[in-house]
LOLUM-244049 format. One record per residue: residue in three letters; residue number from 1; z, y, x of N, C-alpha, C, O in turn. Coordinates in Angstrom, 1 decimal. Example, Ala and Ser with C-alpha at 12.3 -4.5 7.8 and 13.67 -1.06 7.14 Angstrom:
2
+-----+-----+--------+--------+--------+--------+--------+--------+--------+--------+--------+--------+--------+--------+
|  aa |   i |   n_pz |   n_py |   n_px |  ca_pz |  ca_py |  ca_px |   c_pz |   c_py |   c_px |   o_pz |   o_py |   o_px |
+-----+-----+--------+--------+--------+--------+--------+--------+--------+--------+--------+--------+--------+--------+
| ala |   1 |    7.8 |   -5.7 |   13.2 |    7.8 |   -4.5 |   12.3 |    7.8 |   -3.3 |   13.2 |    8.5 |   -3.3 |   14.2 |
| ser |   2 |    7.1 |   -2.2 |   12.8 |    7.1 |   -1.1 |   13.7 |    7.9 |    0.0 |   12.9 |    8.0 |    1.1 |   13.4 |
+-----+-----+--------+--------+--------+--------+--------+--------+--------+--------+--------+--------+--------+--------+
END
This chain:
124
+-----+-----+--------+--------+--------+--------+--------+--------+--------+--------+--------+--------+--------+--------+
|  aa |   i |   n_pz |   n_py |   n_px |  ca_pz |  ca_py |  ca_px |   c_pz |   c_py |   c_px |   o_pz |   o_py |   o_px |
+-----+-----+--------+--------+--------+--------+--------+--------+--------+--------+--------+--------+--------+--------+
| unk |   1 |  -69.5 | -137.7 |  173.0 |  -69.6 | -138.2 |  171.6 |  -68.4 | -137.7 |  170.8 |  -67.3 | -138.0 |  171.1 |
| unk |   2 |  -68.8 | -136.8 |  169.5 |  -67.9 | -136.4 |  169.1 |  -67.2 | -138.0 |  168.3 |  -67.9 | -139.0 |  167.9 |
| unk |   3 |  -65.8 | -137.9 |  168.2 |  -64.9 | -139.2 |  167.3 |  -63.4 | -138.1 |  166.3 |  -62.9 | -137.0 |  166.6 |
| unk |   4 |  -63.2 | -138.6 |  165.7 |  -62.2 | -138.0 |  164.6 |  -61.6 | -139.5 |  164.2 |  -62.2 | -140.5 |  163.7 |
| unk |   5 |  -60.5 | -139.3 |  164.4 |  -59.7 | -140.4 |  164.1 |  -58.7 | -141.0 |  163.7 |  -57.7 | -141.5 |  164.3 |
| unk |   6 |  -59.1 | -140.8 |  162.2 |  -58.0 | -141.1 |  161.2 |  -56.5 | -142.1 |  161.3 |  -56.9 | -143.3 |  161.2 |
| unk |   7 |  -55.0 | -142.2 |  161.5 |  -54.1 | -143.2 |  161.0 |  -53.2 | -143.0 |  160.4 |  -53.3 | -142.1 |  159.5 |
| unk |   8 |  -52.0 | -143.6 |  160.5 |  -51.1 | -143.3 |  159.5 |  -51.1 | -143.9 |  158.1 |  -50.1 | -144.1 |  157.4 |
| unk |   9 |  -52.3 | -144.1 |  157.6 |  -52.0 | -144.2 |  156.1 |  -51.2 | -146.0 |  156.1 |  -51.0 | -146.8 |  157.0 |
| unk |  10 |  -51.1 | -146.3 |  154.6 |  -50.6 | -147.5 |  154.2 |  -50.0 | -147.5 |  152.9 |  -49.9 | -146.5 |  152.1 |
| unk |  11 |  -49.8 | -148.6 |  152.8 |  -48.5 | -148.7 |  151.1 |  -47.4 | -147.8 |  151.3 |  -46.9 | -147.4 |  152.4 |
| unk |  12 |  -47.2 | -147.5 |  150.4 |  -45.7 | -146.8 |  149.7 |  -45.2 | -146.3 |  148.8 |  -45.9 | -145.4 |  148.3 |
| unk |  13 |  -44.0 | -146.5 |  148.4 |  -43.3 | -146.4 |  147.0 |  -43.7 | -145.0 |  146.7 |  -44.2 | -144.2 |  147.5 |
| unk |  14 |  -43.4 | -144.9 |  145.3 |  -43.6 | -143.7 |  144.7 |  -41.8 | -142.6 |  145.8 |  -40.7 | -142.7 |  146.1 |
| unk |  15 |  -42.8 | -141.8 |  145.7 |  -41.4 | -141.3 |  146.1 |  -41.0 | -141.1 |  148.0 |  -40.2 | -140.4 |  148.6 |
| unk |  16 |  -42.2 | -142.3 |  148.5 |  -41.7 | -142.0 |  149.9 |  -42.7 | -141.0 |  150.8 |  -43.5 | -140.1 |  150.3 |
| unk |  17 |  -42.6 | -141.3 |  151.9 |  -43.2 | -140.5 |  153.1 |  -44.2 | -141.0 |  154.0 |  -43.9 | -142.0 |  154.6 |
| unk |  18 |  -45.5 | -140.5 |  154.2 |  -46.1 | -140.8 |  155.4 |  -46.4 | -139.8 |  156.0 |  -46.2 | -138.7 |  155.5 |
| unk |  19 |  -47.2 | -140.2 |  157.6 |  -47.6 | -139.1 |  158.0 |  -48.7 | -139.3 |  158.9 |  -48.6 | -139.7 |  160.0 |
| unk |  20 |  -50.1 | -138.9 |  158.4 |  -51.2 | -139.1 |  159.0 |  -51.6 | -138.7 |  160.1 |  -50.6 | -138.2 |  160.6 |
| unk |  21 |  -52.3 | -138.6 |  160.6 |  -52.7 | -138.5 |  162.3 |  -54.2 | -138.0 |  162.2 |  -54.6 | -138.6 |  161.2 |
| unk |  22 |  -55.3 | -137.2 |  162.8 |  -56.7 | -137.4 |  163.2 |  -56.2 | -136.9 |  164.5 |  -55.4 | -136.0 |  164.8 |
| unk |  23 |  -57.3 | -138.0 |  165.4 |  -56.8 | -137.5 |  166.3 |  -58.3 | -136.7 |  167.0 |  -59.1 | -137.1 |  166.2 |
| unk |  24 |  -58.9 | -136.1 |  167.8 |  -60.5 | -135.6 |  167.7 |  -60.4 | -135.6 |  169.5 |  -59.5 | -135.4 |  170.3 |
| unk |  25 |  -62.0 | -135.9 |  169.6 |  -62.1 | -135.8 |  171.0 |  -64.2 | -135.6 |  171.1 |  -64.9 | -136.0 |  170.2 |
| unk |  26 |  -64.5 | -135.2 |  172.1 |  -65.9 | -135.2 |  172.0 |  -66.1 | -133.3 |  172.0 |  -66.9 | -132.7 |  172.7 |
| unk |  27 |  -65.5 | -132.8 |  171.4 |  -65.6 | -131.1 |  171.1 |  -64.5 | -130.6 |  171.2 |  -63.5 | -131.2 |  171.2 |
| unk |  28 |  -64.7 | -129.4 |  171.3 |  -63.2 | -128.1 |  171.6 |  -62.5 | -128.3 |  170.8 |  -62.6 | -127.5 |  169.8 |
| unk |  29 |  -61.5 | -129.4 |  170.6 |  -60.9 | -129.2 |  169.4 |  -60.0 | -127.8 |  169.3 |  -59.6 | -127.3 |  168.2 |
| unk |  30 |  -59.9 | -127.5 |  170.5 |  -59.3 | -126.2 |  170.4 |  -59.6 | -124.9 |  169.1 |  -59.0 | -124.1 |  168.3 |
| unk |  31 |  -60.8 | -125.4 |  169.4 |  -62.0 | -123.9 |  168.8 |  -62.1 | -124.1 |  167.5 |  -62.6 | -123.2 |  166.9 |
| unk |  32 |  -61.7 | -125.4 |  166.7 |  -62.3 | -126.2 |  165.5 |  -61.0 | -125.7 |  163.9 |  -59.9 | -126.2 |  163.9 |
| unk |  33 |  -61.4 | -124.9 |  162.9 |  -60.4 | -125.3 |  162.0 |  -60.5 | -126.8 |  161.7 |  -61.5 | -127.5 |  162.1 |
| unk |  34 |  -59.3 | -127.2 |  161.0 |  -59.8 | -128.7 |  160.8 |  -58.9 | -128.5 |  158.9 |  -58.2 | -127.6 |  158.4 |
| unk |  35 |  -59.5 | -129.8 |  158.5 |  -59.3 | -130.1 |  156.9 |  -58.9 | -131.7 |  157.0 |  -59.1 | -132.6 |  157.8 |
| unk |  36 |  -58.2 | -131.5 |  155.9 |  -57.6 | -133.1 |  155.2 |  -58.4 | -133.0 |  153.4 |  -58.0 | -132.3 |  152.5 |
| unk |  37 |  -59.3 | -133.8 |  153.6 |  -60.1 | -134.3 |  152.2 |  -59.3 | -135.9 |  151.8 |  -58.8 | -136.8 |  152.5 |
| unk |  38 |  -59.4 | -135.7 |  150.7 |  -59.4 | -137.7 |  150.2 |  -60.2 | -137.6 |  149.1 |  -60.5 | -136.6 |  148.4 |
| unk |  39 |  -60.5 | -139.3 |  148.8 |  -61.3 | -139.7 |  147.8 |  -60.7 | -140.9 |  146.9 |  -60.8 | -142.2 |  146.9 |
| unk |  40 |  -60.2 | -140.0 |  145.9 |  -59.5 | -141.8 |  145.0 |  -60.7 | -142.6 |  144.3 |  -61.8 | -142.3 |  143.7 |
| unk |  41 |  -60.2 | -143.8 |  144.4 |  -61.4 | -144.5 |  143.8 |  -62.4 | -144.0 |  142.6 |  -62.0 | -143.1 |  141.9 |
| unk |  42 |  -63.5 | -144.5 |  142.5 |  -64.3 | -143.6 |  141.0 |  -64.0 | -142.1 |  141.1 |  -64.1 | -141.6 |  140.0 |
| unk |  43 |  -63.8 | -141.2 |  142.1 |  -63.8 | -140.2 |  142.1 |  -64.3 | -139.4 |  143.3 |  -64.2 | -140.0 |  144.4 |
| unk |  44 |  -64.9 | -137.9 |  143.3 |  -65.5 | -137.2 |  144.4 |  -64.3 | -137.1 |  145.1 |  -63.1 | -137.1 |  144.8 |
| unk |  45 |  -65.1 | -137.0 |  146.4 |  -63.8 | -136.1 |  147.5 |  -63.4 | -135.1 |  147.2 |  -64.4 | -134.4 |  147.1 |
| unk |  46 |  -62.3 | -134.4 |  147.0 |  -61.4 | -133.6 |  147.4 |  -60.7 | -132.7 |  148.3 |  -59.9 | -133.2 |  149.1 |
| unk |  47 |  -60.8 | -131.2 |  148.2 |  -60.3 | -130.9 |  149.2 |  -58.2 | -130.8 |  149.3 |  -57.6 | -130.6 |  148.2 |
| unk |  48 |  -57.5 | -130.9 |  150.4 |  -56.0 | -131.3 |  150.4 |  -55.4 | -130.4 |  151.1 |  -54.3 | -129.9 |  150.9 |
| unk |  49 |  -56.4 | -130.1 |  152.4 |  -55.1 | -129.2 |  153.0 |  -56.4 | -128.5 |  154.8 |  -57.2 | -129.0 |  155.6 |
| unk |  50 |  -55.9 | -127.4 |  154.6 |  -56.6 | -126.8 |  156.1 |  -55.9 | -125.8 |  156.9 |  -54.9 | -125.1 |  156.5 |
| unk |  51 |  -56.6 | -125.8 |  158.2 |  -55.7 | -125.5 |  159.4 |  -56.6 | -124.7 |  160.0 |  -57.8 | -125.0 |  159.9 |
| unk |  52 |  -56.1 | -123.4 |  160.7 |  -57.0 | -122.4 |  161.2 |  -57.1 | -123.4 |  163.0 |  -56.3 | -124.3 |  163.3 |
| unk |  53 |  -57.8 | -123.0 |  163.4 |  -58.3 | -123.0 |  165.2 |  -56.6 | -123.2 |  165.9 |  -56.3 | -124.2 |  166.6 |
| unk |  54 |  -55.9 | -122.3 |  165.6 |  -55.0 | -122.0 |  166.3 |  -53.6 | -122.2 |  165.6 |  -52.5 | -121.6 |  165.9 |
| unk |  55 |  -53.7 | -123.1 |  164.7 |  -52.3 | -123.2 |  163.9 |  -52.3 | -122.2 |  162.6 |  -52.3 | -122.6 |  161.4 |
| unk |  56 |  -52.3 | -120.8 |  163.0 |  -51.8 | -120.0 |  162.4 |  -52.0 | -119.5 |  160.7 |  -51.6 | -118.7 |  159.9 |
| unk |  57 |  -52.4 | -120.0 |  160.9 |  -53.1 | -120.1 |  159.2 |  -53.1 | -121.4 |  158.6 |  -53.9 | -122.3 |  158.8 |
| unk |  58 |  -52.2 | -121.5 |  157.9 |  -52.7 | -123.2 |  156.3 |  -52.6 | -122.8 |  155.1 |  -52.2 | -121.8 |  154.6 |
| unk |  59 |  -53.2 | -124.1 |  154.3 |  -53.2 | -123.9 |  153.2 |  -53.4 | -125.3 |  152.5 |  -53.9 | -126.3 |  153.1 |
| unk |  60 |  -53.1 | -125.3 |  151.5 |  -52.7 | -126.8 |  150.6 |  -53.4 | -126.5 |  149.4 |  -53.4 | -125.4 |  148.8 |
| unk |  61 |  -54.0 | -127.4 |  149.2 |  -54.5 | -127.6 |  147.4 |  -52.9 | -127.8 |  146.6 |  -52.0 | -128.5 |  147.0 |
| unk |  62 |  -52.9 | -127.3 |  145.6 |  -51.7 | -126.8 |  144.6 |  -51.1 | -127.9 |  144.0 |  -49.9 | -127.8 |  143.8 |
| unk |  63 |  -51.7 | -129.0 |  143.7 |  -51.6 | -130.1 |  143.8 |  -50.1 | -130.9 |  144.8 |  -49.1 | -131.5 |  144.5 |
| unk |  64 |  -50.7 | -130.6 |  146.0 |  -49.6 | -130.9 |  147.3 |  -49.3 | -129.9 |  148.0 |  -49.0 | -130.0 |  149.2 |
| unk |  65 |  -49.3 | -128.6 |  147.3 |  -48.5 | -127.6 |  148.1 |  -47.0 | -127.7 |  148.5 |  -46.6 | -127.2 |  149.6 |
| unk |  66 |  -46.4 | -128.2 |  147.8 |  -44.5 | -128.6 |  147.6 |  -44.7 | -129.4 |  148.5 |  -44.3 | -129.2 |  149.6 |
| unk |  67 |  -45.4 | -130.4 |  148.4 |  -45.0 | -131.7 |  148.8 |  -45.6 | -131.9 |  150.0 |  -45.1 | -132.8 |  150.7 |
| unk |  68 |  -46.8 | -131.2 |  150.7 |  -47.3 | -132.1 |  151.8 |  -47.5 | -130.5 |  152.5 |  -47.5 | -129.3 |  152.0 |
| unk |  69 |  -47.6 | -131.0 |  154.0 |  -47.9 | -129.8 |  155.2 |  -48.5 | -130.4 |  156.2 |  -48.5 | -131.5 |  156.7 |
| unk |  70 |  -49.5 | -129.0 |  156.5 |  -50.4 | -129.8 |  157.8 |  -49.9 | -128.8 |  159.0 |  -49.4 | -127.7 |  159.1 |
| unk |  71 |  -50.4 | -129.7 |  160.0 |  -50.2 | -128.8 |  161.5 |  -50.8 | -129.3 |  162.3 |  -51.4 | -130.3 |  162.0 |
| unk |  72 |  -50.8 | -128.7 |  163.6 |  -52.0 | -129.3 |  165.0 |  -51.3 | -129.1 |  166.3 |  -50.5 | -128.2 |  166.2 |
| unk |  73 |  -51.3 | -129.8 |  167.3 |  -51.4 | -130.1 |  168.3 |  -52.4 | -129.8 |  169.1 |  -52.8 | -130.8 |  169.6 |
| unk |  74 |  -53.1 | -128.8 |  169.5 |  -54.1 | -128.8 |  170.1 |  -53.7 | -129.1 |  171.5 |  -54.7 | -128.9 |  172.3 |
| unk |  75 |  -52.7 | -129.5 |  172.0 |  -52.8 | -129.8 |  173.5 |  -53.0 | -131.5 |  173.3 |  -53.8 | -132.0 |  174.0 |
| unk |  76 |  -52.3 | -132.2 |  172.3 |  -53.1 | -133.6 |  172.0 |  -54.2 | -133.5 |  171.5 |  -54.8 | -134.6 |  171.6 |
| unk |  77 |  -54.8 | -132.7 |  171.0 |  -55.8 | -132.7 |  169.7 |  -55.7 | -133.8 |  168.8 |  -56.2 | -134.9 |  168.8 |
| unk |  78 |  -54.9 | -133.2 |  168.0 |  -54.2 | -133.8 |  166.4 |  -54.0 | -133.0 |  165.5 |  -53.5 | -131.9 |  165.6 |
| unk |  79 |  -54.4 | -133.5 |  164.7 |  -53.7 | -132.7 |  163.4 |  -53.1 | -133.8 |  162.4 |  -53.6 | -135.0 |  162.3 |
| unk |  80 |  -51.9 | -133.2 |  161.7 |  -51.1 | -133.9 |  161.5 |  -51.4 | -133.4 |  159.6 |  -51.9 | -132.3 |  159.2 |
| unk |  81 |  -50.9 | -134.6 |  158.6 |  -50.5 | -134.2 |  157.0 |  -49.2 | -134.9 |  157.0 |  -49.0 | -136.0 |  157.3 |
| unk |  82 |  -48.6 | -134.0 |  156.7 |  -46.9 | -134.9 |  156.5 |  -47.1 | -134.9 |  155.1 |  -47.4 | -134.0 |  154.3 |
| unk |  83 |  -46.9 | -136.5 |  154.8 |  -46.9 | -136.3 |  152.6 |  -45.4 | -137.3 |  152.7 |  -45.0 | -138.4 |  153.2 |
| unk |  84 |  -44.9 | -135.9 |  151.8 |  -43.7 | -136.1 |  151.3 |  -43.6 | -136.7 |  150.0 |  -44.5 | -137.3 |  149.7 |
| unk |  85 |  -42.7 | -136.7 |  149.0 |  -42.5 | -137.3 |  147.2 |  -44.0 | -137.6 |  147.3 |  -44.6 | -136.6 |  147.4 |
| unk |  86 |  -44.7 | -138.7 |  147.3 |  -46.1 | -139.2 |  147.4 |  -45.9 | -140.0 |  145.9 |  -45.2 | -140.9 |  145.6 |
| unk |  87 |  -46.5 | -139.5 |  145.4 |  -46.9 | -140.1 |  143.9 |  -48.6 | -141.0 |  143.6 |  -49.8 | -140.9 |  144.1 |
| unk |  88 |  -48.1 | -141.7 |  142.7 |  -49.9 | -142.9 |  142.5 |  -51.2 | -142.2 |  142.5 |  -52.3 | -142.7 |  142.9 |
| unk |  89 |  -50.8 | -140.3 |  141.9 |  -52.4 | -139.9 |  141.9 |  -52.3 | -139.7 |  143.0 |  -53.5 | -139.6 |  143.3 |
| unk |  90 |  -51.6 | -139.6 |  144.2 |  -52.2 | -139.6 |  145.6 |  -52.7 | -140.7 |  146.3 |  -53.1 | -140.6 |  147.5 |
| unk |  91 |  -52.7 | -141.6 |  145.8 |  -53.6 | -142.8 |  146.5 |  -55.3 | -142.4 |  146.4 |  -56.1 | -142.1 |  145.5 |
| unk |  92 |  -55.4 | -142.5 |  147.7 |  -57.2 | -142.2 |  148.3 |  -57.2 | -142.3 |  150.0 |  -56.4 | -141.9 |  150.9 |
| unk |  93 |  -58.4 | -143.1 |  150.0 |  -59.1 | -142.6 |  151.7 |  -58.1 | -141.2 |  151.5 |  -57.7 | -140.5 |  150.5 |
| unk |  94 |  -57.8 | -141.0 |  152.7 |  -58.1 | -139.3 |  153.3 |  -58.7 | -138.7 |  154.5 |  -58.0 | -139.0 |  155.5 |
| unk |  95 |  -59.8 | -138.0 |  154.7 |  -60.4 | -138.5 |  155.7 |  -59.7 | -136.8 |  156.3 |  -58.9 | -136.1 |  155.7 |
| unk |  96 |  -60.2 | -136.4 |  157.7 |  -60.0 | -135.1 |  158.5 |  -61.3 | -135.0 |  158.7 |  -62.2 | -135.8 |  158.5 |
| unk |  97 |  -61.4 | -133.4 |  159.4 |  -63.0 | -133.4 |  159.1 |  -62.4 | -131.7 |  159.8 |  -61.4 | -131.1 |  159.4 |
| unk |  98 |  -63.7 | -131.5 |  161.1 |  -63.7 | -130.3 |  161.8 |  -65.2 | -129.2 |  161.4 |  -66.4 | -129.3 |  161.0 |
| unk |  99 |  -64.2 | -128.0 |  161.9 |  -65.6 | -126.8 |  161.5 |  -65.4 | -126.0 |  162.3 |  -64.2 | -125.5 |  162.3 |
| unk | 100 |  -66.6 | -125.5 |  163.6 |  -65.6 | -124.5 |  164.5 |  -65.6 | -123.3 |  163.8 |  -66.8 | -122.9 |  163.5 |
| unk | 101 |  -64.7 | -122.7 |  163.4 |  -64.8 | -121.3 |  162.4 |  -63.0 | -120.8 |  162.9 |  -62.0 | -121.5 |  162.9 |
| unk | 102 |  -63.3 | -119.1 |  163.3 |  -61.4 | -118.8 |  163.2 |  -61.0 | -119.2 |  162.4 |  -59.9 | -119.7 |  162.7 |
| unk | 103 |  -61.2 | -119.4 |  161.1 |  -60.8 | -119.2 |  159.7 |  -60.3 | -120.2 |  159.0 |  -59.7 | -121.0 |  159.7 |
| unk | 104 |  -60.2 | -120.7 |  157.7 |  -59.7 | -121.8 |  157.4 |  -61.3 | -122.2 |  156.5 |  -62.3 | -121.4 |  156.5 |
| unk | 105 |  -61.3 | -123.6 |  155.8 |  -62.4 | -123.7 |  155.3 |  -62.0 | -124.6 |  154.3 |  -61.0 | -125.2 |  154.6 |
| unk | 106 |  -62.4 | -124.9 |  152.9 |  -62.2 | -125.5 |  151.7 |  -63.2 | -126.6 |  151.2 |  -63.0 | -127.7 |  150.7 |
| unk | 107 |  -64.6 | -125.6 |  151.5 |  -65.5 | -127.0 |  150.9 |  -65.9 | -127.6 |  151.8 |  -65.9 | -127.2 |  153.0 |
| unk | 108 |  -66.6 | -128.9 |  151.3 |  -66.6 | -130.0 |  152.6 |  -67.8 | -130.0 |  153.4 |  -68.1 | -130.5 |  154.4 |
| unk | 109 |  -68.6 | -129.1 |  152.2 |  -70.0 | -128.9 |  153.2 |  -69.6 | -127.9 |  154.4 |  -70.2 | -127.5 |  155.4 |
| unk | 110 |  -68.9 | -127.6 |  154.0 |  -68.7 | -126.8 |  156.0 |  -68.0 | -126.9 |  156.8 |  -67.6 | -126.1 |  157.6 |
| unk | 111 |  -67.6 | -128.6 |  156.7 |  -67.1 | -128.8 |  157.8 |  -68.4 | -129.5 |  158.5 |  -69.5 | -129.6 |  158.0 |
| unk | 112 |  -68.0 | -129.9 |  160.0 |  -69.2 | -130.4 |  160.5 |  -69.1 | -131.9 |  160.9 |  -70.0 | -132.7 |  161.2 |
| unk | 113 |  -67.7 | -132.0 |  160.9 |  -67.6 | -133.4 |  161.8 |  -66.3 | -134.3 |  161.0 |  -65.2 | -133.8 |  161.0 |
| unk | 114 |  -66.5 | -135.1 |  160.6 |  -65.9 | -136.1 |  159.6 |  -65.5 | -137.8 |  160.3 |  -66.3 | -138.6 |  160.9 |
| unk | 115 |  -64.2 | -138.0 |  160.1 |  -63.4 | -139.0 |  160.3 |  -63.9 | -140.2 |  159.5 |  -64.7 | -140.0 |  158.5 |
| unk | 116 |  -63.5 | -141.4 |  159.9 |  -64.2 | -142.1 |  158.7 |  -62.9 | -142.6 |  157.5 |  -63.1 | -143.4 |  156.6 |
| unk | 117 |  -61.5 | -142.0 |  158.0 |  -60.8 | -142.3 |  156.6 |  -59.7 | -143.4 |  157.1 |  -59.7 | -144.4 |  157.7 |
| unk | 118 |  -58.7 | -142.7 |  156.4 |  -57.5 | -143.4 |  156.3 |  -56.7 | -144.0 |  154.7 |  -56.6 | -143.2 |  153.8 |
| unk | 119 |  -56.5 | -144.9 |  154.6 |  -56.1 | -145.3 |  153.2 |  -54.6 | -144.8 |  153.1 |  -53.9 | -144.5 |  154.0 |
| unk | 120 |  -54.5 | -144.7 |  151.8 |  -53.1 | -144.5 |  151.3 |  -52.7 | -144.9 |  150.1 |  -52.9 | -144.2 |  149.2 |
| unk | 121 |  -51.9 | -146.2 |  149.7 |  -51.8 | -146.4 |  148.2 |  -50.8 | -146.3 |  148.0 |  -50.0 | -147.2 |  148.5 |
| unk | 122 |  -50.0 | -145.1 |  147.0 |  -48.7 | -145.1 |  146.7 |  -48.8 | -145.8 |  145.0 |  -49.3 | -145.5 |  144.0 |
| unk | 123 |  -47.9 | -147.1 |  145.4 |  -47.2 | -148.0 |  143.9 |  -46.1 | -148.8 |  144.1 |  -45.7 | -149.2 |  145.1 |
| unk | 124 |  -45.6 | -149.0 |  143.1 |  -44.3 | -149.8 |  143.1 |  -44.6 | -151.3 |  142.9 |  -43.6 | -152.1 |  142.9 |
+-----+-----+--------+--------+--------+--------+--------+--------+--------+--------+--------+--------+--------+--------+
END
């Protein structure tokens, strides 16, 4: 049974740090790029940040390029978003979500396998 499994999120000041977690099991996570989407309220999901199969490749929506970084573990099978200076428009679900592809992937219809979401509300 594939599972993806979002933590990490929570409250926090404008300005601080979290750092999310999916953690995947059921498929190679080895073989899988994986993505970090969120959804702020009243609005579509979003893509945030993606990771090749093997690390070696990322990329950030421009948005959280400065500020946030993703990475993997494939000997845990995790992938990690560090969000740094976290500001209010970053409050959303963020969900992780796998596609087996070498490559990286941006829209969400190609990923195949979806977390069900971690919260994040940055306010003072």
């Amino acid at each position: 049974q594939v599972q993806l499994v979002e933590s990490g999120g929570g409250l926090v000041r404008p300005g601080g740090s979290l750092r999310l977690s999916c953690v995947g099991s059921g498929f190679g996570f080895g073989n899988y790029a994986m993505g970090w989407f969120r959804q702020a309220p009243g609005k579509e999901r979003q893509f945030v940040a993606t990771i090749s199969a093997s690390g070696g490749r990322t990329d950030l929506t421009n948005s959280v390029k400065d500020r946030f970084s993703i990475t993997r573990d494939n000997d845990k099978e995790t992938v990690y978003l560090q969000m740094n200076s976290l500001k209010p428009e970053d409050t959303a679900v963020y969900f992780c979500a796998a596609t087996k592809t070498n490559g990286v992937r941006y829209g969400e219809h190609s990923y195949e396998y979806w977390g069900q979401g971690t919260r994040v509300t940055v306010s003072s």
